[in-house]
C-alpha positions as CSV (number, residue, x, y, z in Angstrom):
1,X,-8.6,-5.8,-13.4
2,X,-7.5,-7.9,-9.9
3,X,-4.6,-6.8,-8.3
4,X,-2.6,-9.4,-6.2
5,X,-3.1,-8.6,-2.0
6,X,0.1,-8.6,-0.7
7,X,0.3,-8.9,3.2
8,X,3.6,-6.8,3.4
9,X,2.1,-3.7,2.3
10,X,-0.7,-4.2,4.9
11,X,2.2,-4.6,7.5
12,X,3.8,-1.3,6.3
13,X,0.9,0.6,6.1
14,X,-0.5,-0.7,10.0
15,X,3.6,0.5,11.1
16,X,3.1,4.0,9.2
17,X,-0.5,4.3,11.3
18,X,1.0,3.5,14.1
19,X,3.9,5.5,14.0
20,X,1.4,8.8,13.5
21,X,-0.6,7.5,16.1
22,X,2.0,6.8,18.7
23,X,3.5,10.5,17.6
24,X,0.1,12.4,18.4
25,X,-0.6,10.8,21.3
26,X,3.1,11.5,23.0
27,X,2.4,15.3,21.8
28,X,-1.0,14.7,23.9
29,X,-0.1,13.2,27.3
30,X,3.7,14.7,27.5
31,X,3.6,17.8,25.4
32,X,7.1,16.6,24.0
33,X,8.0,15.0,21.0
34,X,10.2,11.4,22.2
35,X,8.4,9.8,19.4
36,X,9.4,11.7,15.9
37,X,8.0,8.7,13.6
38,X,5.0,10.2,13.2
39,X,6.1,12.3,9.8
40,X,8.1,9.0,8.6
41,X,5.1,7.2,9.0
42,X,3.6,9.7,6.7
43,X,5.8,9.5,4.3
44,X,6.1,5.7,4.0
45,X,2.0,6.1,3.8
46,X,2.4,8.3,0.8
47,X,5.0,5.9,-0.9
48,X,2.8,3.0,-0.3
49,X,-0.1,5.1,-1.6
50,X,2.2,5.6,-4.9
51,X,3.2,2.3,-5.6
52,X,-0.1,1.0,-5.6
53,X,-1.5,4.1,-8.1
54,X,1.5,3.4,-10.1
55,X,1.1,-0.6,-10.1
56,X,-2.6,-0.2,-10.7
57,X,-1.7,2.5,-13.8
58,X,0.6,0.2,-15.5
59,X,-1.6,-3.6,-15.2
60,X,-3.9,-1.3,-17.3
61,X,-1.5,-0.1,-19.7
62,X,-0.4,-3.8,-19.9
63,X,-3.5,-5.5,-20.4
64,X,-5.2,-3.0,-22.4
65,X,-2.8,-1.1,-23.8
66,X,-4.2,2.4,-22.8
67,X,-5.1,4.3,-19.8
68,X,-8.2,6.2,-19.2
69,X,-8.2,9.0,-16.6
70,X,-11.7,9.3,-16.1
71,X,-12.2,5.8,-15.9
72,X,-9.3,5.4,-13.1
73,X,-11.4,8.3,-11.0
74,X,-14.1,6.5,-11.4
75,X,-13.3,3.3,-10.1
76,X,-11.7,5.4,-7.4
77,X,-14.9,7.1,-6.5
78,X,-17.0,4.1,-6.4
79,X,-14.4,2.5,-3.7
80,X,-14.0,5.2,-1.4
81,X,-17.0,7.4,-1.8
82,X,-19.5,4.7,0.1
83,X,-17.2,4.8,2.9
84,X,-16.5,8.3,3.5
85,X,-19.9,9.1,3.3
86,X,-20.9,6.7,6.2
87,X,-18.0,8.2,8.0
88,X,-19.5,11.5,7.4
89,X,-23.3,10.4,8.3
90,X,-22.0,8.5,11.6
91,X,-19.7,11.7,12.3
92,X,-21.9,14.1,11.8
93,X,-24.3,13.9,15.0
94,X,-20.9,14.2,17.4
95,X,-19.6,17.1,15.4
96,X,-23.3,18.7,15.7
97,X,-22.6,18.5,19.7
């Protein structure tokens, strides 16, 4: 099952990084808050993240004409779980310092 890349959600999803970026670093070098995007950007993270869950849940329903928990997880596993734990093996040795 191929889902279609769309550019615009990559464009919202680099503005919703960069809005909690640009909020933590304002808390860091002025101690105030000028910058109050940072919990927006979360938000429009989490909608993003919803849409896509949702778009993914209902191509399968579509094409298949059921929809298998345990197979979703899976797939989700497989993507992310590589990554995080090479973020984990390269993070561990700084954290250990």
């Amino acid at each position: 099952m191929k889902i279609n890349y769309r550019p615009e959600i990559d464009g919202l999803r680099a503005i919703s990084v960069l809005a909690v970026i640009f909020y933590h670093l304002e808390k860091i070098l002025s101690g105030t808050e000028y910058l109050k995007g940072g919990y927006l950007g979360v938000d429009v993270f989490f909608v993003i993240s919803g849409y896509l869950i949702t778009s993914i849940i209902l191509k399968e329903l579509v094409t298949t004409g059921s929809f298998s928990f345990k197979n979703f997880y899976e797939r989700r596993i497989r993507r992310i779980l590589p990554a995080l734990l090479l973020v984990m093996l390269v993070s561990l040795p700084f954290a250990w310092m």
